[in-house]
N, C-alpha and C positions, 0 to 999 in steps of 0.2 A: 504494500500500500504506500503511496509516493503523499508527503509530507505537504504537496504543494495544492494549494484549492485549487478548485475547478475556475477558469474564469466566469462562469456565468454567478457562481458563488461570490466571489470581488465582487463583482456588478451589484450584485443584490445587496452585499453590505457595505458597500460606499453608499448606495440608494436609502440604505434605512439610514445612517448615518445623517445624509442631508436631510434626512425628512425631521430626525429628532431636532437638528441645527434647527430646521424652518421653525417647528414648533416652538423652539427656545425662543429665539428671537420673537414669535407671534406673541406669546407671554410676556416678554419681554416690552414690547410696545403696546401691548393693552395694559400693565401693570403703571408705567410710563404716563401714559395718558389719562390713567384714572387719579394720579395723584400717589402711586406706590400703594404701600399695604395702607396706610393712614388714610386715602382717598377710597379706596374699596370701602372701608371701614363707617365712613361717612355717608357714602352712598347707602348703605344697607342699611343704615339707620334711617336715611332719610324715607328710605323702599317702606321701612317698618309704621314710621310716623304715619305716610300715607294710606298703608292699608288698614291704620287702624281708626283713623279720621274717617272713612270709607264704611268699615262694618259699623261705627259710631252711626256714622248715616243711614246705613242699609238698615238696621234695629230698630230705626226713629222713623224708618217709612212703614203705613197700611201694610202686614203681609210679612214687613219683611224679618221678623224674626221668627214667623211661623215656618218660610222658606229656608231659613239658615238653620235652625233647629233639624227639619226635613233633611234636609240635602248633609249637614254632618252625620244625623243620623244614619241613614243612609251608606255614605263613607264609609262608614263604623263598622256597619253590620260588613261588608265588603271584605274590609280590615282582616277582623274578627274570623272571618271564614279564610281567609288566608293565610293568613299568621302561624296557623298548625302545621300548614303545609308547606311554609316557604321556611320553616325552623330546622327540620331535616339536613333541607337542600344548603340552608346557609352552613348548617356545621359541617357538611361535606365536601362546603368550598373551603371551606377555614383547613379542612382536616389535609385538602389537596394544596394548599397554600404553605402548608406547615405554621400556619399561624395557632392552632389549637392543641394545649398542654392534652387534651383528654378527647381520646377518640370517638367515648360513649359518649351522648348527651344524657344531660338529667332529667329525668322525666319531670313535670309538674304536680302538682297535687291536683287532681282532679277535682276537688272539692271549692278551690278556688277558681273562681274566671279570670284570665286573664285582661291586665287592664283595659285593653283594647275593646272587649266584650261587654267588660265591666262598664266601662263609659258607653257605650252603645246603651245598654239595659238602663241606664241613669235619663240618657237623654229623649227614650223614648215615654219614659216614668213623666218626664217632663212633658212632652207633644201632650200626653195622655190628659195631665192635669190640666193646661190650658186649653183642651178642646173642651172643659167643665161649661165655659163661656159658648161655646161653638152653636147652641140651641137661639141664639140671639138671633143670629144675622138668617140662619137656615127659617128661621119663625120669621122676619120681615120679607122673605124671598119668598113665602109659600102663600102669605097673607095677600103678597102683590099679586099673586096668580090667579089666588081666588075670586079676586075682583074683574079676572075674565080676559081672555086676549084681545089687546090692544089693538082698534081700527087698522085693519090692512095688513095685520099678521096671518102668519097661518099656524089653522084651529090643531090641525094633527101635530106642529111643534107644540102648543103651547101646553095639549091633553099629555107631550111625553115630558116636559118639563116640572110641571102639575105632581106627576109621579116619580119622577126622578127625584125632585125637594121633600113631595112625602116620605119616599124611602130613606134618603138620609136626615133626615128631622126624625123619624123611628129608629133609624140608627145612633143617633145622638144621644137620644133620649135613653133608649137602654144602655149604652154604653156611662153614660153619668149613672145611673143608679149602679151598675156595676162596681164601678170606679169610690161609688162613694159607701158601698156596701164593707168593697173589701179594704177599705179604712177604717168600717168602723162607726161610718156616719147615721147610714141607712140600717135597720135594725134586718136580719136575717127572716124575721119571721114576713115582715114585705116582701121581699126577694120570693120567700114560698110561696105569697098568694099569687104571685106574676108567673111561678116555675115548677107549675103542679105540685105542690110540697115539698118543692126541695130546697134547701136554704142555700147553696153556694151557686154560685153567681155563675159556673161555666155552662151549662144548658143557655145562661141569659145573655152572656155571649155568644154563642154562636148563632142564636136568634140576632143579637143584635149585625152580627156579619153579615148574615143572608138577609137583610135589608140594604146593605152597605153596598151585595154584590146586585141587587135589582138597580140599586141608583147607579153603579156602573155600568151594566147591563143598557142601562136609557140611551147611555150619549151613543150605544152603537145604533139603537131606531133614532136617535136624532140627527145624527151624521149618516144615514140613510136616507131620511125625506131630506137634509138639504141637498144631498147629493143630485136627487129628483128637481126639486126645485130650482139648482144651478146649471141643472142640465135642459130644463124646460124654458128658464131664459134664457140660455144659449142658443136655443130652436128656433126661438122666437124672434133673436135678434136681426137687425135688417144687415143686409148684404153690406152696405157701406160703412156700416159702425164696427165691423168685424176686422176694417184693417186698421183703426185705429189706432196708436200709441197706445195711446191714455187705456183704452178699454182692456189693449192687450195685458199692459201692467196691471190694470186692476184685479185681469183672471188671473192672473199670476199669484197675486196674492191674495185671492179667495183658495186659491186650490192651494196654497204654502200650508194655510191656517187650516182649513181642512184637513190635509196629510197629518200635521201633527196633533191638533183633537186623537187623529185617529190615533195616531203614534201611542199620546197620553192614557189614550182608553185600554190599546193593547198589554201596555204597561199595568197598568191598575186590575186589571181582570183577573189574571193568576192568583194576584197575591189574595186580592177576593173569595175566589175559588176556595182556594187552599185554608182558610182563614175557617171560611161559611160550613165548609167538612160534608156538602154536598154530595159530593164523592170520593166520600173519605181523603179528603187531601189533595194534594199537588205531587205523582210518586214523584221523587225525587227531590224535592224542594227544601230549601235549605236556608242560611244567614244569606248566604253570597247571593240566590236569586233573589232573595228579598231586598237588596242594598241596588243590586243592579237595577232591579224593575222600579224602586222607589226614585233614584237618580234619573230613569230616561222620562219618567212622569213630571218630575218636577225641575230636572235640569234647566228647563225651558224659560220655567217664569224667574228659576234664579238667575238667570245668564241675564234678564231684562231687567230687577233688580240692580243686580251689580251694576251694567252698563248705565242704569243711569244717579249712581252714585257717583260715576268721573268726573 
């Protein structure tokens, strides 16, 4: 065997060589330009100051700390379902890195949740509490309905809107007496007269669920008849209005807001399902599709949130 490289070997490590130089130097003039480690250091506070000036704001708008609530939670549960499984794989790197004194890991005590979990289970404790209030706004929504649909609406939206506010205002309703039962509020012997004689509150939840999944269940007939409806004024429309700008843009964003209704509704249905115990469950279903399904449901209104705290 001859001591001397290959030259295609040379080649390749003169080549990494310049590449690690470029990088230094790339370092090197961003490090430069930011004011050195002191300029980095400043900037990241300033990063800090702002986003917290920012979620100051996002808490102080309608909505918005039911959506931050949501969307960490959310995260959480995500977190939480991965964490088990990314623990393994990290001490495997660690153990092929040689950075790891001990090649077993220790197990956890199973009796404890991990913090990650732990704060998920805290912050949904929290959603729970402040939807106590949630019977307000669902009672001024269902009130306005009953007063009839409004000159030049249409009747088949408003009879699925009518039941969609009913079902979550039923959903609300037993999920507060739940909520307030199993504090301690609400005495047990109520909970029986509502749960054929039986005093603990999970029959009354899952009643309260399969309300929850009727009022998700709506927005699919309701984003059915508009579907009909935006396709019937499309039909109707005259030849010359159909090459307009203006008009094109508008369909554009009827069929955006559409798509994602629908998105939102796909989103909310499983975790409904699974919840309501209809059939028996979601097989498979887990934190992590809970954290996913909960994120692309409300992703949406938090990304509009934030963007208008800048």
């Amino acid at each position: 065997m001859t001591d001397k490289l290959p030259d295609q070997a040379v080649q390749a490590a003169d080549k990494a060589v310049e590449q690690v130089k470029h990088a230094a130097d790339t370092v090197k003039r961003e490090t430069q330009a930011h004011g050195g480690v002191g300029g980095n250091a400043a900037a990241a506070v300033k990063q800090a100051d702002r986003f917290i000036l920012r979620l100051n704001k996002l808490l102080a708008t309608p909505g918005g700390l039911s959506a931050f609530l949501s969307t960490s939670n959310y995260i959480l549960y995500v977190l939480a379902y991965l964490q088990p499984r990314a623990s393994p794989l990290y001490t495997r790197l660690l153990a092929a890195l040689k950075l790891s004194s001990s090649p077993v890991p220790l197990k956890a005590d199973p009796n404890i949740p991990h913090p990650v979990a732990a704060l998920a289970q805290l912050l949904s404790k929290c959603r729970t509490t402040l939807r106590l209030l949630g019977t307000l706004p669902l009672y001024a929504w269902l009130r306005s309905l009953m007063a009839g649909p409004k000159p030049g609406s249409d009747a088949v939206l408003h009879k699925i809107a009518v039941a969609q506010a009913s079902s979550y205002f039923a959903y609300q309703i037993l999920e507060n007496i739940c909520v307030l039962a199993d504090n301690g509020i609400v005495p047990a012997s109520f909970v029986a007269r509502l749960n054929r004689s039986e005093p603990t509150t999970a029959r009354l939840y899952t009643t309260a669920y399969r309300f929850w999944l009727v009022g998700v269940s709506c927005d699919f007939l309701r984003l059915a008849r508009e579907a009909q409806n935006i396709s019937a004024k499309r039909a109707a429309r005259s030849q010359g209005e159909k090459g307009e700008v203006a008009t094109r843009d508008e369909d554009a964003q009827v069929d955006k807001r559409w798509w994602m209704d629908a998105a939102i509704a796909t989103a909310w249905f499983p975790m409904a399902l699974h919840f309501s115990n209809v059939t028996g469950g979601v097989p498979g279903w887990h934190a992590g599709w809970m954290g996913v399904c909960g994120l692309v449901a409300g992703g949406e209104r938090m990304r509009g949130l934030w963007a208008a705290t800048a």
